[in-house]
N, C-alpha and C positions, 0 to 999 in steps of 0.2 A: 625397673631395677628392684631386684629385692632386698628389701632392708632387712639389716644384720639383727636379727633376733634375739640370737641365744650364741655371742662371740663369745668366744675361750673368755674362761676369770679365774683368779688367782685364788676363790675361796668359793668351795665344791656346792653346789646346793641341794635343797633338801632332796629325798627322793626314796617316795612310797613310808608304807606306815605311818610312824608316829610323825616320821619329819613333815610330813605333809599340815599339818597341824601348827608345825615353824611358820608356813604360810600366811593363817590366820589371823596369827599372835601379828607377824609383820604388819598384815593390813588393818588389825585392831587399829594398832600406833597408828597406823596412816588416816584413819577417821578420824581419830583425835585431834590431830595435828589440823586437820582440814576445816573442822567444826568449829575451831579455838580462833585461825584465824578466821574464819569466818561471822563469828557472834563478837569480834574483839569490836568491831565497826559501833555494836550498841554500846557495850558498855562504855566505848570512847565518847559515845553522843555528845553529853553536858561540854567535855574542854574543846569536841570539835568546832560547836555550834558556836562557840563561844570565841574561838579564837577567828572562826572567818565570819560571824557574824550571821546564822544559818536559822530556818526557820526549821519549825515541825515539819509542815512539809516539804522543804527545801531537802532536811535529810530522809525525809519518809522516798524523796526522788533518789538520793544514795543507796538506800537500802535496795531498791524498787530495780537499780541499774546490774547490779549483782545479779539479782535474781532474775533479769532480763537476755544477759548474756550467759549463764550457764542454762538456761531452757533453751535458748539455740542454738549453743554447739553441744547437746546431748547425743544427737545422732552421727555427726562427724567424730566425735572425740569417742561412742563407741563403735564406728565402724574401725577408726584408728587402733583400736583394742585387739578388732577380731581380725586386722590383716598386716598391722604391727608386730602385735604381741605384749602382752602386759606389761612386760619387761621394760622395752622401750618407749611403749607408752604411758606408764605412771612415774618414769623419771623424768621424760617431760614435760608433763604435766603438772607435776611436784614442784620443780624448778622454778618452770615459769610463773604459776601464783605463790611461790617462798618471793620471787624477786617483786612481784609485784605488790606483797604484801608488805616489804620495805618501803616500796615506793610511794604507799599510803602517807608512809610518816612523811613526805616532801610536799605533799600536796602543798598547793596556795589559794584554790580558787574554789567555786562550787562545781566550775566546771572541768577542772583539772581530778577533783575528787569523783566525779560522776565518771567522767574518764578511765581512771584507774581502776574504781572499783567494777566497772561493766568488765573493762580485760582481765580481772583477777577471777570473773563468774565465769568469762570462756575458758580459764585456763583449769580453774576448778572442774569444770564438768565431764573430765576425762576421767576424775579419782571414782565413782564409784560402776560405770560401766566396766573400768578397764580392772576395779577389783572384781565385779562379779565374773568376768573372763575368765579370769584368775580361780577363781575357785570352782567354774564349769571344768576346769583345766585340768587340775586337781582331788577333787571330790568327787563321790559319786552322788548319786540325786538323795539318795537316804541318809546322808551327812548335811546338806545345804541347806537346810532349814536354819540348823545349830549355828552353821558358819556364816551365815548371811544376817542371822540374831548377832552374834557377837561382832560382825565389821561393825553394824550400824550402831552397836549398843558403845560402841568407842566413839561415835560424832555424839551422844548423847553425854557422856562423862564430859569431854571434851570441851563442848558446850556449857557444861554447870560448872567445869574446871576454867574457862573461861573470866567468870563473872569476877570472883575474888582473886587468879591470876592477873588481871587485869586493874582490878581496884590495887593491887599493889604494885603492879609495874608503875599505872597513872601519880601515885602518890610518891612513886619513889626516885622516879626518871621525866613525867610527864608521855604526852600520847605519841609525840614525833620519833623519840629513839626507841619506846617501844614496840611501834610498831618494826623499826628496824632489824631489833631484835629476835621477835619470832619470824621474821621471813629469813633469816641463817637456819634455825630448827629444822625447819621443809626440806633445804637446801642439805641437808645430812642424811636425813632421812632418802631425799631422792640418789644420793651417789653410793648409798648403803644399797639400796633395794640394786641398782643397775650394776653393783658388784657380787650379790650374793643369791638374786635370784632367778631361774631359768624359767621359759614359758611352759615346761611338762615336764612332770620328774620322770627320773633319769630309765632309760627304756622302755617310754610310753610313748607312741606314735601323737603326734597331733589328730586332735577328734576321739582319740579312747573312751575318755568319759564326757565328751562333749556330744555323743553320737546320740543321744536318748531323746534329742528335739526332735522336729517338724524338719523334712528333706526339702521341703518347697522354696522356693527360690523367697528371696529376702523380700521383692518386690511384693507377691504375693501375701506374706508375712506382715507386712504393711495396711495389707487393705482388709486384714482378718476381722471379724468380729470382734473374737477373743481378746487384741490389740487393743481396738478401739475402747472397750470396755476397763482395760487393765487402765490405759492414760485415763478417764476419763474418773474412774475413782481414786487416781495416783494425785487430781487435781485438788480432789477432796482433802486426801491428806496431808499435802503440803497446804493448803491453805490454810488447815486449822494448824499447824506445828508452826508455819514459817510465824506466828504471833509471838509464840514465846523466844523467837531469835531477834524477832524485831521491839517490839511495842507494847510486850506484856511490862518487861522492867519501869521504863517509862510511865507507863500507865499505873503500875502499883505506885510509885512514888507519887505520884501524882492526886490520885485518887483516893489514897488513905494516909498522905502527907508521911510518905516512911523517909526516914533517913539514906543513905546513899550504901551503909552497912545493911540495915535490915532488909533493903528493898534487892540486895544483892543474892543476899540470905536466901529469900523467901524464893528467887527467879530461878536457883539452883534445884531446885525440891522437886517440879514437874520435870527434869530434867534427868537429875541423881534414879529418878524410877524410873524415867523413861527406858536408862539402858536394864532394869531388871524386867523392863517388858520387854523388850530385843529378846534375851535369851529366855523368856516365860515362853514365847511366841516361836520361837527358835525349834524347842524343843517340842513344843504342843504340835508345829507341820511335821515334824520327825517322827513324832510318835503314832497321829493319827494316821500318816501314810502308811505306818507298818501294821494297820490296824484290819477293821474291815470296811473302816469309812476314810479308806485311803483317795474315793473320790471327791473327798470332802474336807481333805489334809488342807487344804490353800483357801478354804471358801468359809468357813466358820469362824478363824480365829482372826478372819478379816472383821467378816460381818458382825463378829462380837464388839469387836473394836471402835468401827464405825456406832454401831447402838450405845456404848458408853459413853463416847465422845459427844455427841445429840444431847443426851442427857444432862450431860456436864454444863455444857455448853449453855443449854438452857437455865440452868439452875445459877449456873453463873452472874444471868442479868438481875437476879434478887440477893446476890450478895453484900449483907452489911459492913462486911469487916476485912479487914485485911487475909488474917485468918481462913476465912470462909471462901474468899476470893482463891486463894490460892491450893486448898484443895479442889477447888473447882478447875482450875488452869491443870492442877497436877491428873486430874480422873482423863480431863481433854486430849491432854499428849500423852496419858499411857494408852488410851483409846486411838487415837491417830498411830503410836508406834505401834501398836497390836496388828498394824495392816501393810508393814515394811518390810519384813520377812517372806510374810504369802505372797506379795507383789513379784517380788525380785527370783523369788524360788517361778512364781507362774510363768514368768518372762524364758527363764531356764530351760522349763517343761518344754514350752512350745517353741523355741528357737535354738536349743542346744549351741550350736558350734556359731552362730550368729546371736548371741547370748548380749553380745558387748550394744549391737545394733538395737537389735529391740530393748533391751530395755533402756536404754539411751533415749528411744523413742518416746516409752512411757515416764521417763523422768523428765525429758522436756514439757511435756503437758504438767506433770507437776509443778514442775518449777515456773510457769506460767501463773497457775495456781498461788506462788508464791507472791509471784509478782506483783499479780493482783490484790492476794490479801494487806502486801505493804503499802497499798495507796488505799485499799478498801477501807481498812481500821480510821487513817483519820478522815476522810472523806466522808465517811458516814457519820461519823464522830460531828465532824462540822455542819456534816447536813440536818442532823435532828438532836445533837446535843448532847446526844449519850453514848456510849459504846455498846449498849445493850442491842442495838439494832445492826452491827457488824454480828454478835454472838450470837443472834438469832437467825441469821442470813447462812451461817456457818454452821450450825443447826443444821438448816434444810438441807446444805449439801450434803451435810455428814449423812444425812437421811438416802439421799437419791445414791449415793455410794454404797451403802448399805444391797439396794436391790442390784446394782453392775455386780455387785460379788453374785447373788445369788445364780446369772446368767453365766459366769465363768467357769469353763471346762477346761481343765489341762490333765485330766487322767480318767481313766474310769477302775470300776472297782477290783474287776478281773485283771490290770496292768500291773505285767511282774516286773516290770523292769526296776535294776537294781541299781 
């Protein structure tokens, strides 16, 4: 049966030029919206912990469940992208974690909250496959640097918007109706997108600008090199990002006794730049592709990233001060997001019109990555006392990431394609 795509709507949607660009802007917002609830889980930490009686790592298993079920419907929810259609797969995808993000605020148990929050991670894991769809759809490869910096640089705002959104809803309503409250948000956001948006603007065949990947069957796309290598440095960077969504907050407070204000403050900072590296990075694949080291548009400003990140990361275990600690967190995630652009553009290169699949693939390995850094941090923490032996672990990956870019092919110098 073929599901209805692109049914008649009462309000026209974009198509070609600048409207295409309406696009964007839409799935900006839908980052944001995705990240906000997604980070609302930390900063709820203290009243959750408190109200059911929850340990460090009781909620490090919450955090841990999230990021467990959106690594494993990364590839279901982008093949649902690429034989859907963005359209009807980011409305429900949208929906279903707005409602499950209410649902947060009912929780009762540890197990009821592990519960929710793993179906809120499958429902999340369709938003950014079935955006990158969206803008194979749309764009052509010499824009998508730009537009795949500014989706993600919205889960980064998002994110920092997050923390003081949150200290004010907690203070002003408490954790249960707030959570209620941002799962309506989604819920508008999803019935606006499935009103306003079609899967191609308007007389452009399906595949027009999706045709510039690899023709090979998906299965083969699977067992590629190129794949293998894109997830396995994609592990890298969520491992060192998913900290500051989980356990960096925590950890500031903790660790240089900050206030529930200043420690809010300070979690927003790596965050607030991350999205000015989204579009730093955006634009640096855009430009080098049009360059003469277009074979090398996706591979540098990864590899740059990862090298900073290493660094940070190390420098981090010798810091004395709150201060110091946090430009260190802030160099780590503008170095991890330095490699989310060139990811998601490589995935493009080589899979064009299966765009939604592969990089679904490689977001599931990342978000594995996550996974694990959510249980890593206190585990290691417990095993030797310090945090500084998670940072240095996270180090070496960031290192071993570093060389999968250098192995990564997705164009060569002579390819004109536009």
């Amino acid at each position: 049966m073929k599901l209805p795509t692109d049914a008649p709507r009462a309000i026209s949607a974009p198509s070609g030029g600048a409207r295409r660009y309406a696009v964007v802007v839409a799935l900006f917002v839908l980052s944001m919206i995705t990240y906000i609830d997604r980070v609302c889980i930390s900063s709820a930490k203290g009243p959750i912990s408190a109200a059911m009686g929850l340990s460090d790592s009781a909620m490090g298993l919450v955090f841990s469940a999230f990021a467990l079920g959106y690594a494993l419907a990364q590839i279901p929810s982008g093949w649902l992208a690429d034989h859907a259609g963005p359209r009807l797969a980011l409305a429900c995808v949208v929906g279903a974690w707005s409602a499950l993000t209410a649902l947060t605020g009912v929780a009762w148990s540890l197990a009821s909250l592990v519960a929710i929050r793993f179906l809120f991670g499958i429902s999340e894991a369709g938003a950014f496959p079935g955006s990158a769809r969206a803008i194979v759809n749309w764009l052509p490869p010499r824009e998508r640097g730009r537009a795949i910096g500014v989706l993600f640089s919205g889960s980064r705002l998002g994110a920092a918007l997050a923390f003081p959104l949150l200290a004010w809803m907690l203070a002003r309503w408490s954790w249960r109706p707030s959570f209620l409250i941002l799962g309506c948000v989604g819920v508008v956001w999803a019935l606006f997108w499935l009103v306003w948006f079609h899967d191609h603007p308007a007389g452009r065949e399906a595949g027009d600008n999706a045709g510039t990947g690899s023709a090979a069957p998906l299965g083969s796309l699977f067992r590629s090199r190129g794949l293998a290598l894109a997830m396995a440095q994609y592990f890298a960077s969520n491992f060192t990002f998913f900290l500051c969504l989980s356990w960096m907050l925590p950890y500031l407070k903790q660790q240089y006794q900050l206030s529930d204000s200043r420690a809010a403050a300070y979690a927003m900072i790596p965050l607030l730049l991350g999205a000015t590296s989204q579009w730093l990075t955006g634009w640096l694949v855009d430009a080098l592709y049009r360059s003469a080291w277009r074979a090398w548009s996706r591979r540098l400003p990864a590899m740059l990233g990862f090298a900073s990140s290493a660094v940070a990361l190390v420098a981090l275990t010798r810091a004395d001060s709150a201060e110091a600690a946090i430009v260190c967190f802030t160099v780590a995630a503008f170095g991890a997001d330095m490699t989310i652009s060139p990811s998601w553009v490589f995935c493009a290169d080589i899979a064009g019109a299966k765009a939604g699949s592969i990089s679904g693939a490689m977001n599931m390995l990342g978000n594995l990555g996550a996974f694990v850094s959510a249980n890593a941090f206190p585990f290691l923490h417990g095993l030797t006392g310090s945090a500084s032996t998670y940072f240095l672990v996270a180090a070496v990956i960031n290192v071993g990431a570093l060389f999968c870019w250098f192995h990564m092919t997705s164009l060569e110098p002579e390819d004109t394609r536009t």
